[in-house]
C-alpha positions in Angstrom: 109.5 120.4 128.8 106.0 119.4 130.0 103.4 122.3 129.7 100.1 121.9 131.3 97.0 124.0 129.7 93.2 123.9 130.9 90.5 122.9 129.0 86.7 122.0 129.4 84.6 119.2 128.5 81.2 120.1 126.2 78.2 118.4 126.8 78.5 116.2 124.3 82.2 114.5 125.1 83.9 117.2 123.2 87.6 118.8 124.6 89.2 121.3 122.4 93.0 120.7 122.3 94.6 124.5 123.0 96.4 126.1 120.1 99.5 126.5 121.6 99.4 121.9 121.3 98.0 121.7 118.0 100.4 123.7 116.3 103.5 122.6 118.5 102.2 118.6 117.0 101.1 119.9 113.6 97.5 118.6 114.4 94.8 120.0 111.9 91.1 119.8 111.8 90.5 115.6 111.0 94.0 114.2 112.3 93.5 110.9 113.7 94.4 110.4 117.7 94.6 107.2 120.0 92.5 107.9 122.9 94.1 106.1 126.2 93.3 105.5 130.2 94.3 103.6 132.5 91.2 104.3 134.6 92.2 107.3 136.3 94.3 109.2 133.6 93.0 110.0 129.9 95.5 110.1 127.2 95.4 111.6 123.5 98.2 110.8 121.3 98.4 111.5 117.5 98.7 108.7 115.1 101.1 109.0 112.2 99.4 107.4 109.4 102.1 105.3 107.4 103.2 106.8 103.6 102.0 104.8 100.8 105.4 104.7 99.5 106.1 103.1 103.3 103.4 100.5 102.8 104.4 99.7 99.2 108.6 99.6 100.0 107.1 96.8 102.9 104.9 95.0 100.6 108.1 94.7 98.0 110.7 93.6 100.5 107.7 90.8 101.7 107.4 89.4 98.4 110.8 88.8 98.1 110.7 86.9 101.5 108.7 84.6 100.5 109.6 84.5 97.2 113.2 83.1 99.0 111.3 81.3 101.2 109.9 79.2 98.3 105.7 80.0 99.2 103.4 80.7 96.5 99.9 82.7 96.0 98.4 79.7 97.0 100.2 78.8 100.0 100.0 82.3 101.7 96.2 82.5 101.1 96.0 79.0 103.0 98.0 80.5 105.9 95.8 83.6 105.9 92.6 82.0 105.7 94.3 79.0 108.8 94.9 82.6 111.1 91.7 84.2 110.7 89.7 80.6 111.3 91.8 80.7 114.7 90.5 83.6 115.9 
């Protein structure tokens, strides 16, 4: 169900997001949003930080990749430092 609510810009670029939003999305003083437009609308959508655990479970499974893949420490650092020259 959408659910339109009012609120006013401060002087200094500041909106406060109405109660009823932040607690429906769980937002709290400090959580990080994405701040869209499309030149005629203005969007704010919260960003969901990845878990640690997330990060660390990706990082194992990509070892193993190229572990299979036969590349070493070596090699990956020379494909890293071939991307960011490219740039």
């Amino acid at each position: 169900m959408k659910k339109v609510l009012m609120t006013n810009m401060s002087s200094k670029g500041q909106v406060v997001i109405p109660n009823e939003f932040r607690k429906s999305l769980g937002l709290t003083a400090g959580s990080p949003l994405a701040v869209f437009t499309d030149g005629s609308n203005l969007m704010l959508k919260p960003v969901q930080l990845p878990k640690v655990e997330d990060f660390e479970s990706l990082l194992r499974e990509s070892r193993k990749a190229a572990r299979a893949a036969g590349l070493k420490r070596s090699d990956i650092r020379k494909i890293i430092k071939k991307v960011r020259s490219e740039r």
